[in-house]
N, C-alpha and C positions, 0 to 999 in steps of 0.2 A: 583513627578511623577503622583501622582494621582488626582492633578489638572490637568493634561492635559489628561485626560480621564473621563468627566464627567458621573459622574454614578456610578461609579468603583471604591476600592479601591486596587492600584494592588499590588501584595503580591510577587510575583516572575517573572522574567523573563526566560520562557521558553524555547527558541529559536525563529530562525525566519524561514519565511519560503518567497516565490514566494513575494516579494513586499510588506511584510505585517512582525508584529511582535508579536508573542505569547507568553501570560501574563497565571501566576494561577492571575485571581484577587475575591475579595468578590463584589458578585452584593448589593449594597445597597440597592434596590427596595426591594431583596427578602430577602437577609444575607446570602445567598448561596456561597460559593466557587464554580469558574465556570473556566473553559480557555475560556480567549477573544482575538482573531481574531481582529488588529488593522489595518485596508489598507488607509493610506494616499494618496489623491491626491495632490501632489505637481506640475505637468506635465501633461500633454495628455498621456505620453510613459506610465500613469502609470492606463488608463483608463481600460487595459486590466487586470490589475490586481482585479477593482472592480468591473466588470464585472462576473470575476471569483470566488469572494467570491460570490455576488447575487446568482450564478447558484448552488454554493456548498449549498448555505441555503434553495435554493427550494427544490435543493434532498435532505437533509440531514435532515432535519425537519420531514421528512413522515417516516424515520428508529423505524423500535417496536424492531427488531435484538439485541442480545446479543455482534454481534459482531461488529458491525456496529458503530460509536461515529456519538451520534444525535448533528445538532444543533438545539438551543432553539430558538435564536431569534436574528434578524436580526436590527443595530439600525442604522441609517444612518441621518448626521450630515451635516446641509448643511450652506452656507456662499452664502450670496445674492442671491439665489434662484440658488446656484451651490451646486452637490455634494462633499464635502469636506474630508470624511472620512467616513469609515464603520465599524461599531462594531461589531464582530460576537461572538455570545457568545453559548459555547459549550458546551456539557457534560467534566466534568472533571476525567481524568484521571490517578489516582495516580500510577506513574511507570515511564517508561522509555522506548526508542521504541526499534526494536529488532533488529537495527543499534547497540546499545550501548549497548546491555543484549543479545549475541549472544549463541545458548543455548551449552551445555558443551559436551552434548553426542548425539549419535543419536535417542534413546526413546524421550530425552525430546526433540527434535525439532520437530520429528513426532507428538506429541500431539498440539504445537502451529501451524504446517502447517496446522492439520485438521481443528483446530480453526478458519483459516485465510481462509480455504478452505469452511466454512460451511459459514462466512459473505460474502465471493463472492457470492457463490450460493443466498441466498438470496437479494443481490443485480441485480442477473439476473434473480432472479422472479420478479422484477420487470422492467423487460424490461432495463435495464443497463449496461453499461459494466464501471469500473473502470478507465484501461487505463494507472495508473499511480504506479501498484503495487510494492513495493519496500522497502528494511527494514528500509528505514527513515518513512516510513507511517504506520505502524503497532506498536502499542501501547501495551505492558505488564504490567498489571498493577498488582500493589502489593497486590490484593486481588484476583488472579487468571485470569483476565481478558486477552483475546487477542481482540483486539478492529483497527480495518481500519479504515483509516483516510485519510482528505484531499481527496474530492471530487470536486476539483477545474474543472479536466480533462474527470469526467465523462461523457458518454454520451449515447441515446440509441442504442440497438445493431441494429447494418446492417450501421451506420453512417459512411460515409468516409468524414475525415476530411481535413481542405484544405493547413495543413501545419502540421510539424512533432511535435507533442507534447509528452513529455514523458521524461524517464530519463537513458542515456548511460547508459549499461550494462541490462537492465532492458526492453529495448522497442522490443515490437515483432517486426519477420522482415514487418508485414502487415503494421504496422505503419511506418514504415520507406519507404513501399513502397507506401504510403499513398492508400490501398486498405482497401476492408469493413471490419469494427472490430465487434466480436461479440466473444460471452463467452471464445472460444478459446486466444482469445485473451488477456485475465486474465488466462488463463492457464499457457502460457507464461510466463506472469510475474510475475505468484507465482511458475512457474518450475526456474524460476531465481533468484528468493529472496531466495529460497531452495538452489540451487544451494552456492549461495555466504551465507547463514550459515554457511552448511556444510563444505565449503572451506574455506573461507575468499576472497575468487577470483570474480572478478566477471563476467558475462556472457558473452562474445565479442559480440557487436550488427554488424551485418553486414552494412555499412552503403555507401549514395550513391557515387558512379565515381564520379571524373570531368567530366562531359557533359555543355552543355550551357545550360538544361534544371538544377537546382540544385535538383531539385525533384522529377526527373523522377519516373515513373508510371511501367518502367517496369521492370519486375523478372531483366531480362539479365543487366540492367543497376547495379546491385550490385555489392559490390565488390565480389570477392570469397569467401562465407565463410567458414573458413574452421572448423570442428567438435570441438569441446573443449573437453581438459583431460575430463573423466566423472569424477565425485565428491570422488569415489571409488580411482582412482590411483592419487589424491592429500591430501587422507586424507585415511588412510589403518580404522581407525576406522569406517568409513562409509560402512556397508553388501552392498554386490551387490546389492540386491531387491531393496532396497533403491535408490541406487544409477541409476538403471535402469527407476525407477520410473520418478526421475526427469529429466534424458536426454528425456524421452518419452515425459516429459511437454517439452521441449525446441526444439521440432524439430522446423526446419526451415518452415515447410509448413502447415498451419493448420488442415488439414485432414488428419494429421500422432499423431496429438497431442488427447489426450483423448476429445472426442467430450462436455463434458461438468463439472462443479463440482462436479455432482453427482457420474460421475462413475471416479475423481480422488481422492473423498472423498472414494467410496469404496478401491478403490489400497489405499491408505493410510493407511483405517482401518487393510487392510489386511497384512501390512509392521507390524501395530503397533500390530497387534496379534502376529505373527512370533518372531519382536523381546520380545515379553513377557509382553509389557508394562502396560495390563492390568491384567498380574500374578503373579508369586508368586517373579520373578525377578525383578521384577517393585516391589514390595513390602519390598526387601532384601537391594537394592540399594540405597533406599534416599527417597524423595519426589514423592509423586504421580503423574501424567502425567496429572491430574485434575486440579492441579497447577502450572500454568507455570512460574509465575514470582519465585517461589523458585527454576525451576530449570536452570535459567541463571546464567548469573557471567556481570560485568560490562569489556565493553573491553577496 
C-alpha cells in the first residue's frame, strides 16, 4: 500500500470520507505521524471532489485554534500535465470522533459542546461559517482534545450558495432553502449534533416539495416542519436547561437562534455551572469535564 502513496508510509486506515480516503500514515520527509487526505481523480464526476480538498487546505492551513485540525500541507500529483491526485496531510489526531465516542452523561457532553462551540467561534472570527457541523466531523482525542474537522464545505459568512450542501439531519433550514448562511448557521448545526448526542435521534431537516423548481427559494415551498420531542422527553437524564438550550439552537428561523457562539458559549457555561461540572459533583463522579476523551464510551 505504500507504494501507491509516494511519500508516505501508511500505518492505518482511517476511514473515508466525500471521495477521498483517510490514512494515519508516517511522512518520510519529516518521520512524523500525520492523517493523509488521498482524493483520486479517476473521472470528471470526481473533479468536485479536488476541488474541495484545495479549498479545505487554504482554510485550514491559516487555523492557530486549539480546536480547529490544521492542515499542513497540500501535495498534488500530476500525470501528463493532468491533475491526478491530491495528498492532504493533516494534523493528527489520536481518538475517535463523537459519532463513535457519544458522551455518557449530560456534564460531560456539556464540556465537549463548549469545546466544539469555542472552535466555531473562532472559525467566525475569521470571516467563516463551517456549514457542515455534525458528529462524524468532530474529533476526541485521547489526550483531551475536541478538534473540527473537514472544511471541504466551508465558506464566508453572508455566502448563499447555488445548490444544497450539508448532511440530513444536520442542515439548517437556510441551507435547504438556499438563503444567506452566516454564524447562526453553525448554531444550527451544533444545536443538532447536541441534539442527536444527547438522544441518539437525529434532527428532522425540513426539506423541499415537489415543485418543478427542485430548489426552491421560498419559506412557503417547505415542507411542514413540524417541532421535534425536545432532547428532555427522549432521554429523562437530560435537565430541562439543557434541554431548552439546544431546542433554542435549532429553531427554524435564524433570528430566534442565539445570534452568535459567544453568547451560546455563555448559555452553555451557565448549563455547565448549574449542573456542577466545575464542582465538587464533577469532582465525586469520575473524570473532569477538562477531559473529554475519558468521559465517552465507544458506541
Amino acid at each position: 500500500m505504500a507504494a501507491l502513496v509516494p511519500g508516505f508510509t501508511i500505518l492505518q486506515h482511517l476511514g473515508r470520507g466525500a471521495g477521498s480516503h483517510i490514512f494515519k500514515a508516517k511522512d518520510l520527509a519529516t518521520g512524523k505521524n500525520v492523517a493523509l487526505k488521498r482524493v483520486l481523480r479517476r473521472s470528471a464526476e470526481d473533479d468536485k471532489y479536488l476541488t474541495q480538498t484545495e479549498h479545505e487546505y487554504e482554510i485550514a492551513r491559516r487555523f492557530t485554534h486549539r480546536n480547529l485540525r490544521r492542515c499542513l500541507e497540500l501535495r498534488r500529483i500530476q500525470e501528463g500535465g493532468t491533475l491526478r491526485e491530491l495528498l492532504l496531510v493533516m494534523e493528527l489526531v489520536r481518538g475517535g470522533t463523537l459519532e463513535r465516542n457519544r458522551p455518557t452523561d449530560p456534564v460531560q457532553a456539556v464540556a465537549v459542546f463548549a469545546e466544539i462551540a469555542r472552535g466555531l467561534g473562532a472559525l467566525h472570527a475569521m470571516g467563516l461559517v463551517h456549514c457542515d457541523l455534525k458528529p462524524r466531523n468532530v474529533m476526541l482525542g485521547r489526550a483531551g482534545e475536541v478538534k473540527i474537522i473537514d472544511f471541504g464545505q466551508t465558506c464566508p459568512v453572508g455566502t448563499v450558495k447555488e445548490r444544497i450542501q450539508g448532511t440530513p439531519d444536520f442542515l439548517a433550514p437556510e441551507q435547504v432553502r438556499l438563503d444567506r448562511l452566516d454564524e447562526r448557521t453553525d448554531v444550527f448545526g451544533l444545536g443538532a449534533t447536541m441534539y442527536w448526542a444527547l438522544t441518539g435521534h437525529g434532527l428532522p431537516t425540513p426539506m423541499p416539495s415537489d415543485d418543478p423548481d427542485p430548489w426552491p427559494r421560498s419559506e412557503g415551498s417547505l415542507l411542514h416542519w413540524r417541532g421535534p420531542a425536545s432532547p428532555a422527553q427522549l432521554n429523562s437524564e437530560v435537565p430541562g436547561s439543557l434541554s431548552d438550550l439546544v431546542m433554542g439552537a435549532c429553531q427554524e428561523r435564524p433570528r430566534d437562534r442565539p445570534a452568535s457562539m459567544r453568547e451560546l458559549i455563555g448559555l452553555l457555561e451557565g448549563v455547565q455551572h448549574a449542573l456542577g461540572s466545575d464542582g465538587e459533583a464533577a469532582r465525586t463522579s469520575g473524570p473532569t469535564a477538562k477531559d473529554p476523551s475519558k468521559l465517552t464510551r465507544s458506541s
